[in-house]
C-alpha positions as CSV (number, residue, x, y, z in Angstrom):
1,X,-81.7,33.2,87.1
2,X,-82.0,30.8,89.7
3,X,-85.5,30.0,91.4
4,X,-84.7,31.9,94.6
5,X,-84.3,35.1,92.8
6,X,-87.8,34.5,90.0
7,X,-89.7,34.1,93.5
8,X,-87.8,37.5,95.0
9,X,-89.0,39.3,91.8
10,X,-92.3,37.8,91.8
11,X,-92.9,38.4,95.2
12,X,-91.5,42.3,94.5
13,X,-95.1,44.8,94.4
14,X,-94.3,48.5,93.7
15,X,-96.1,51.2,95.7
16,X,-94.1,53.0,98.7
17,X,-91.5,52.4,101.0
18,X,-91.7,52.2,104.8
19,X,-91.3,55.8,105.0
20,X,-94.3,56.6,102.6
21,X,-91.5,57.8,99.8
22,X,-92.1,56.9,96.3
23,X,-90.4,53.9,96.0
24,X,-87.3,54.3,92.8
25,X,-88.0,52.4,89.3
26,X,-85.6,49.3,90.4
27,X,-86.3,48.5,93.9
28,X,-85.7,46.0,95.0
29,X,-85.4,44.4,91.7
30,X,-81.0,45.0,91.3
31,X,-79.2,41.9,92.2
32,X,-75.3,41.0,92.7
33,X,-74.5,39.0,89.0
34,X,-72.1,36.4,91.2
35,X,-73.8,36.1,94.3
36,X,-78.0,37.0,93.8
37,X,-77.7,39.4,96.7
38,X,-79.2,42.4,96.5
39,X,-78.3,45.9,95.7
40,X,-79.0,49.2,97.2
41,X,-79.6,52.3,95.3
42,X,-77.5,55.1,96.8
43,X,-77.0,58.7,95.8
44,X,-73.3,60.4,96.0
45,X,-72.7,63.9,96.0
46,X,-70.0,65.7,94.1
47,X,-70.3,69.8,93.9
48,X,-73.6,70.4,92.8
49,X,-74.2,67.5,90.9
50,X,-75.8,64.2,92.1
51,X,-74.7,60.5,90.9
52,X,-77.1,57.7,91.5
53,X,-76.1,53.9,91.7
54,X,-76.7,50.6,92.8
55,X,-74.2,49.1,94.7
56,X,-73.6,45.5,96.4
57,X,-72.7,46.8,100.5
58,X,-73.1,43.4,101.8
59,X,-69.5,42.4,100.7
60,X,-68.5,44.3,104.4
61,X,-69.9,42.1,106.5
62,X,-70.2,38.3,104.8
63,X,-66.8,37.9,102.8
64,X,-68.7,36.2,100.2
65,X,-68.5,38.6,97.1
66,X,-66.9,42.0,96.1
67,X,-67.7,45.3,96.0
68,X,-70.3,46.0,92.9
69,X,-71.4,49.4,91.2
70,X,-73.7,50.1,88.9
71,X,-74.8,53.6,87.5
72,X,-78.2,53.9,87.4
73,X,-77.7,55.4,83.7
74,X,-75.6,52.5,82.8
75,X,-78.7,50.2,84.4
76,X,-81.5,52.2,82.7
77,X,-79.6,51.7,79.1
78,X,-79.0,47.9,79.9
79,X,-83.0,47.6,81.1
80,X,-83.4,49.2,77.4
81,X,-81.5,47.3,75.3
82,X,-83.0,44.6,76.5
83,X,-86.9,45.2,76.1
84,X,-85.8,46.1,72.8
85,X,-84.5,43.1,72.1
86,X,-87.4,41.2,73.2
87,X,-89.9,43.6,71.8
88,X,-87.7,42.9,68.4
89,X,-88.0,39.1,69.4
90,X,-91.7,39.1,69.8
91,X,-92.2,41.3,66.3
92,X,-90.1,38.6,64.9
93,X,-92.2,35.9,65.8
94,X,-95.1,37.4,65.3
95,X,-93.8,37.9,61.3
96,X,-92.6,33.4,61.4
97,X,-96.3,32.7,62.5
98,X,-97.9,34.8,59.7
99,X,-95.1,33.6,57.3
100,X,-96.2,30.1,58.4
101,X,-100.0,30.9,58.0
102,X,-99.3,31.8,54.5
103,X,-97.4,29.0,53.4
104,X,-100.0,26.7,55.2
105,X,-102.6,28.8,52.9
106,X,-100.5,28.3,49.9
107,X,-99.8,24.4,50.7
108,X,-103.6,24.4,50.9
109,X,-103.9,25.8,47.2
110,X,-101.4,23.6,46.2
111,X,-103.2,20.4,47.4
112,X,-106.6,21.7,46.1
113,X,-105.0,22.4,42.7
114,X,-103.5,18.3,43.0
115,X,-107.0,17.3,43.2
116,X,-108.2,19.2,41.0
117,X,-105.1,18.0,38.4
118,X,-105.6,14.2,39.4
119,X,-109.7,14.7,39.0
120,X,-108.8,15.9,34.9
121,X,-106.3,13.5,34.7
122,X,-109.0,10.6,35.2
123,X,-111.4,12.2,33.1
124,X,-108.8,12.7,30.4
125,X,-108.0,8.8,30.8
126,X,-111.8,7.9,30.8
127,X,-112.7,9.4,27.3
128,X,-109.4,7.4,26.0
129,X,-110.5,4.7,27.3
130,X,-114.0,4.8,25.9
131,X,-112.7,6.3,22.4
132,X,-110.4,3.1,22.2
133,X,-113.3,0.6,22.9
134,X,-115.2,2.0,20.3
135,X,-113.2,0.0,17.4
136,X,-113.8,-3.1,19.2
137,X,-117.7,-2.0,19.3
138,X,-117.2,-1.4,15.7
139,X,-115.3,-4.7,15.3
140,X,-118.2,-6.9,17.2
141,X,-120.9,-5.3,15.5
142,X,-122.2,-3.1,18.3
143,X,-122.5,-0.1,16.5
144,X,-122.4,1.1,13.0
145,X,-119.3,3.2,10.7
146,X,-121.5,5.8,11.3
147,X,-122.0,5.9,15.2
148,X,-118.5,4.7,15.3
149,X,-117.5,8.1,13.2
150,X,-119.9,10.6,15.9
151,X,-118.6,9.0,19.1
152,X,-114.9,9.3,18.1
153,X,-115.5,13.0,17.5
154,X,-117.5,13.2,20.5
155,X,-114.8,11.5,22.6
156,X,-112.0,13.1,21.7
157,X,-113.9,16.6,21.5
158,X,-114.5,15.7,25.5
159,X,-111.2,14.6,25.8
160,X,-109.6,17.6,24.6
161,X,-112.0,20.0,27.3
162,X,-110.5,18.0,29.9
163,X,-107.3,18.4,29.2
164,X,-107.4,22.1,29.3
């Protein structure tokens, strides 16, 4: 769509025509697909029944397109299809941004569930740590078989919580 015709249809209010009739659902909204210019609505008899299209007249007088139809039923289906399809577009996004809000949730829970890991993890290392220096307390003189015998239990008894 080229700016000229975003203006047109912006510019384009609906209410009545200079004659005070209703104006139609399209008015002045139809445009030629090779040239821009604009189509009319027009309303052909045949017996008793009525056939209603939009057609591109101004082919007559400028030379610079061809004659264009378009049945209003085959412009309603069109106009259809195509809020459909954007409708269905919309819904469709609406579905990626709450898919993405989940898996943002969920990459939350993963992080919290790595600091929680990393967090036990240093604990765990912390009571190794101390349960190994206690020989070399032992060793020095520090503390007692006995002592020696009640932290080791204690240590690894602490150890084996955080590991869980």
């Amino acid at each position: 769509m080229t700016l000229r015709r975003f203006r047109r249809c912006l510019s384009w209010i609906p209410g009545t025509s200079v004659s005070g009739k209703a104006v139609e659902l399209f008015s002045g909204m139809v445009c030629c697909g090779e040239c821009g210019g604009a189509m009319i609505r027009k309303t052909v008899s045949s017996g008793k029944k009525k056939y209603v299209y939009y057609v591109y007249a101004a082919h007559k007088n400028e030379k610079s397109c061809f004659a264009h139809s378009l049945r209003v039923e085959a412009l309603d289906e069109l106009v259809l299809e195509s809020l459909k399809k954007h409708i269905q577009d919309v819904i469709d996004l609406s579905n990626l941004l709450e898919l993405t809000d989940t898996v943002q949730l969920q990459q939350a829970g993963v992080r919290k569930l790595r600091d929680r890991l990393e967090k036990k993890q240093a604990e765990v290392d912390r009571w190794q740590t101390l349960s190994r220096s206690l020989y070399e307390s032992l060793q020095d003189g520090l503390i007692d078989k006995n002592e020696y015998q009640n932290l080791r239990k204690t240590y690894s008894r602490r150890r084996d919580e955080a590991e869980k």
